[in-house]
N, C-alpha and C positions, 0 to 999 in steps of 0.2 A: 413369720413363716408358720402355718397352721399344718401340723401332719396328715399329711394322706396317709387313707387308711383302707385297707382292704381287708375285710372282715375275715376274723380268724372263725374256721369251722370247726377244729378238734382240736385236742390238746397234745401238749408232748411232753415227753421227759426226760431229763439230762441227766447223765453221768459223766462223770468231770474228775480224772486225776490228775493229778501233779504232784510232784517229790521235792524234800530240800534237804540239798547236803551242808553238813556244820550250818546250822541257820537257824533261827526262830521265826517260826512261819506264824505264829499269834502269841505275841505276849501278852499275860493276865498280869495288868496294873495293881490289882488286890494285894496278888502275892507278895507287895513290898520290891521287888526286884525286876519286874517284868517278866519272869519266867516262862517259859513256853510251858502253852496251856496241857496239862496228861491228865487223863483216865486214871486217878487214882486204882481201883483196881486191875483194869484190862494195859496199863503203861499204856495206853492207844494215845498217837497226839492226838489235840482238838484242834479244829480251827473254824470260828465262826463264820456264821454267814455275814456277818456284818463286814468281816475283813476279805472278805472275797468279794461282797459288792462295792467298796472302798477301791479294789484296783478296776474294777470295772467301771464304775465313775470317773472315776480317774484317765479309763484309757477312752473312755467315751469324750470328756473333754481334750485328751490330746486330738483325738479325732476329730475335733471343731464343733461335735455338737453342745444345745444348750445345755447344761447339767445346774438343776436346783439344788441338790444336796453337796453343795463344795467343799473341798479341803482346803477348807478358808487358816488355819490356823498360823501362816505365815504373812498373811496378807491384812495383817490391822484391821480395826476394826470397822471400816467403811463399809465393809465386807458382813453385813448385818444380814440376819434370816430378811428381816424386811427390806433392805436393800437391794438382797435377790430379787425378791419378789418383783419390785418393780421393775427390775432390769429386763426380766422376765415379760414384762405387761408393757414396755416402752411404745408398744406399736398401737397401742389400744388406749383412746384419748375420750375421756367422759364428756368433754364440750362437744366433741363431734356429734353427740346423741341428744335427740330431747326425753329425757328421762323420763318426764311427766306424761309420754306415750307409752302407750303398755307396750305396743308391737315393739317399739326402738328400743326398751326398755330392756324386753327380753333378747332384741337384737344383740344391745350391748351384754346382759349376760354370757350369749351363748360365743360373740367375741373372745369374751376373759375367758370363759373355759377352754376354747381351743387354741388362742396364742398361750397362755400359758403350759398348756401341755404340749404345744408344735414345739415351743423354746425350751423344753424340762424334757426329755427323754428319759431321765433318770429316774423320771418320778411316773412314766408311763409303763418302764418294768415295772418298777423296785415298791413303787407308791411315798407315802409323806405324809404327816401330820403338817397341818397350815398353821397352825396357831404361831399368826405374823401381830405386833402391836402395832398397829397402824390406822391413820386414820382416813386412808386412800378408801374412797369409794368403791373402787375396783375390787378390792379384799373382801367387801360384803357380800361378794358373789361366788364368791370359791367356797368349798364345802370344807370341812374341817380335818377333815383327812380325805386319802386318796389310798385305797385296799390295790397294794400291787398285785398285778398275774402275775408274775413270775416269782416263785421263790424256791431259796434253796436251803437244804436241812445242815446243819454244823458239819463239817466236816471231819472224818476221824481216817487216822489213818489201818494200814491194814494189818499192821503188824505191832507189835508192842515197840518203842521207843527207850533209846539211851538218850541221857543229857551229855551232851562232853566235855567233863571236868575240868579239862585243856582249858573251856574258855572261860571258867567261873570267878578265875578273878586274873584275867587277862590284863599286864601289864603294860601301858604305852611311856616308850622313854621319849620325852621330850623337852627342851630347851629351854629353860627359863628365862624370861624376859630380863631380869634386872644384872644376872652374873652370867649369863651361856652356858650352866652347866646344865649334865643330862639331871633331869628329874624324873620322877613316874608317878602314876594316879592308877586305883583300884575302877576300872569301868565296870564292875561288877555285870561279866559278857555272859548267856548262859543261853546254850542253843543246843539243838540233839545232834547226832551224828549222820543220822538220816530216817528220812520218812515216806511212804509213797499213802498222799492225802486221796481219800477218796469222796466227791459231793455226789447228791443225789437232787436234781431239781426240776421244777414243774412250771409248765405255761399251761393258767387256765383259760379255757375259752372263754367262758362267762363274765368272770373278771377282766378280760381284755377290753370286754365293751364299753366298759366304763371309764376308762384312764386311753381313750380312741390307741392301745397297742395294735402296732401293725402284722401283716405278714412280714412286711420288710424287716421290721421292727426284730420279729423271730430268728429271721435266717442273716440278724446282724451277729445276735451270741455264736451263729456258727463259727467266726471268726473271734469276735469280741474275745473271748471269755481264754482261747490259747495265746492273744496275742496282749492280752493286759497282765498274764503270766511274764510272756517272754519282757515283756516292756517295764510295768512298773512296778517290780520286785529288784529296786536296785538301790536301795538303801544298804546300808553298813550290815545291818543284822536279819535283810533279805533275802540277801543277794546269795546266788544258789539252788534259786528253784527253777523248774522247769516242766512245763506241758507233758504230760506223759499220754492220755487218750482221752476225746471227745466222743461222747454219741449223743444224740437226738435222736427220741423216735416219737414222730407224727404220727398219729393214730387216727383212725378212717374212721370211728364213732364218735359219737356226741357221749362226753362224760366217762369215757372210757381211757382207763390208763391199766397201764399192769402193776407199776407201784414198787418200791426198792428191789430196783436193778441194781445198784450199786452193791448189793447185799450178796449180789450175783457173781462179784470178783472177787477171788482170792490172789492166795499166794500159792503157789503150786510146791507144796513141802518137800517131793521130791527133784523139784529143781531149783530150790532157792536155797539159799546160805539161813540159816537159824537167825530167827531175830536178833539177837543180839551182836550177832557179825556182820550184819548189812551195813554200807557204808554210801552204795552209788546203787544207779538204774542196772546194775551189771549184773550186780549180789542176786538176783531174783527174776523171779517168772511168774506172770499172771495166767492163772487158770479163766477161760473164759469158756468153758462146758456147759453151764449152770445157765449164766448170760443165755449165751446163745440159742440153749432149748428151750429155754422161754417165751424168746422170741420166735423161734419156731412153732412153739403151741399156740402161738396169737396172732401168726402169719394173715390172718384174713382180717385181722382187726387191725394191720398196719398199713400206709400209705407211702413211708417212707421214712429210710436210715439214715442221718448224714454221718460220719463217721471221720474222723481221722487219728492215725497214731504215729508215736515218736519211733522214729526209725531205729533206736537203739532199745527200745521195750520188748523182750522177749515175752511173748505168748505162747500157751499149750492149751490143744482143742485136740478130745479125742486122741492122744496119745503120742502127739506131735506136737514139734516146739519149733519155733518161726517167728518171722517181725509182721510188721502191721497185713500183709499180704494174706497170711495163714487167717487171722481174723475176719478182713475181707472176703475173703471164700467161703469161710464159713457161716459168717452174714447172706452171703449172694446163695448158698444150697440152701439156707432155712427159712430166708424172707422171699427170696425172687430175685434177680440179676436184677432187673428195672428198679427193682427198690430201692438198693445200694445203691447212696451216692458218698463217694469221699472226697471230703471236703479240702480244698488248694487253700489255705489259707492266707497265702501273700497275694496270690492273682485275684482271688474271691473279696478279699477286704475293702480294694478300691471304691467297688459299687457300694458299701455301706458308707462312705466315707460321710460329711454332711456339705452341700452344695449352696447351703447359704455363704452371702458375700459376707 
């Protein structure tokens, strides 16, 4: 299956929250313990880009599509970067071709390039390094990496973070195999109280051209990226997070973006609870004033909003405080009603689904 492609014109840019209660939203392996990653000065959590394109991979292959870059780490070793590869390249057969034709030749080149990125979607955001050991003739033909369009910057959260002690050396009583009696072991558990993470990320047009990223391809993150939240954050030391706002904004020029939006959300100090006391999405209020004028000042340079938020997320715009609706409005008086569209993310997801057999 080779991707259809309809040429991306302008670029866009995402902001992306989500929160997690008692949880470790990125543990750092260095620390010796896995610790959830902090801003040693500002307490801000971290969370990488890497581990936010890991549930998206993720929810992309639940979703049926091909994904190269697998979370092979349970599935043995057959499961090789080159193994992919080929699994990837199965439809595209070198005897079919007479190689020693220039035209079949490049035929078969420009074959490997688009089944394997029709079967790799992962690699048509995210991009990959190829460096496969192989001595498949196919592999000679792929370029040595692949510069993703889409990327997103670490995520931090917006308020300074607690660890909670409660779970640093969280005890589990359990049964011993040889006598029955209770025993317990040190799981050395260590996660914050709560955080509301905020991303800031980019589709570039340019870049798209090169790895064939779709439209479709774009307006799949509209779903994608809340519902690989809701879905594959369900591990032991995940589990607890949850989508809090998405926006997209497509912008009507070539090469024109406005650039940290995300920089543009607070915490509204007079109506949230003190860093230190936040516990849940309830403790606080996102000021989105900042946001929204911005995108008022660049109204003529946008095409369009996608937009959706968590119905329990309190917002303040202007002086007033309100659920996802208040932001909406406020969106529709400073871009244009047409512009605004908010996004259904269970009815919307179907179409992105993937209709290969």
């Amino acid at each position: 299956m080779t991707a259809t492609n309809t040429d991306i014109e302008n670029r866009s840019e995402i902001v992306f929250l989500y929160d997690a209660v008692d949880a470790n939203p990125n543990g750092n392996p260095l620390s010796g313990s896995n610790r959830p990653r902090i801003d040693p000065q500002t307490q801000q959590a971290i969370v990488t880009d890497v581990r936010l394109k890991r549930y998206l991979r993720d929810q992309l292959e639940d979703d049926g599509h091909g994904v190269y870059i697998r979370n092979v780490q349970d599935e043995g070793e057959q499961y090789t970067r080159a193994k992919l590869l080929e699994d990837r390249l199965k439809a595209v057969d070198p005897d079919d071709y007479d190689l020693n034709d220039e035209d079949e030749a490049q035929q078969f080149r420009d074959d490997i390039f688009g089944e394997f990125l029709g079967e790799s979607v992962d690699v048509r955001y995210f991009g990959a390094t190829m460096s496969v050991d192989t001595d498949e003739e196919y592999a000679k033909h792929l370029p040595d990496h692949f510069t993703g369009p889409v990327q997103f910057s670490p995520g931090k959260s917006l308020h300074a973070v607690n660890e909670n002690e409660e779970y640093d050396s969280l005890t589990s009583v359990i049964a011993t195999q040889e006598n029955k009696q209770q025993g317990g072991f040190d799981l050395d558990d260590h996660r914050i109280q709560y955080g509301l993470i905020g991303f800031h990320g980019l589709v570039d047009e340019h870049g798209a051209a090169d790895t064939t990223l779709s439209q479709a391809d774009v307006e799949r993150l509209d779903t994608l990226c809340w519902r690989a939240i809701k879905n594959q954050t369900i591990s032991r030391s995940k589990v607890g997070q949850e989508p809090r706002l998405y926006c997209r904004v497509e912008y009507a020029d070539e090469s024109f973006h406005l650039g940290g939006l995300d920089k543009d959300l607070r915490l509204d100090e007079d109506a949230s609870k003190p860093d230190e006391e936040l516990r849940n999405v309830r403790d606080l209020t996102v000021a989105v004033d900042d946001f929204v004028r911005r995108l008022a000042n660049a109204s003529e340079q946008i095409n369009r909003v996608r937009v959706v938020a968590s119905d329990v997320l309190e917002l303040s715009h202007d002086g007033e405080r309100g659920g996802p609706e208040l932001l909406y409005g406020a969106l529709r008086d400073a871009v244009g009603d047409d512009a605004i569209e908010v996004v259904d993310v269970y009815d919307e997801h179907t179409a992105t689904l993937s209709t290969s057999e």
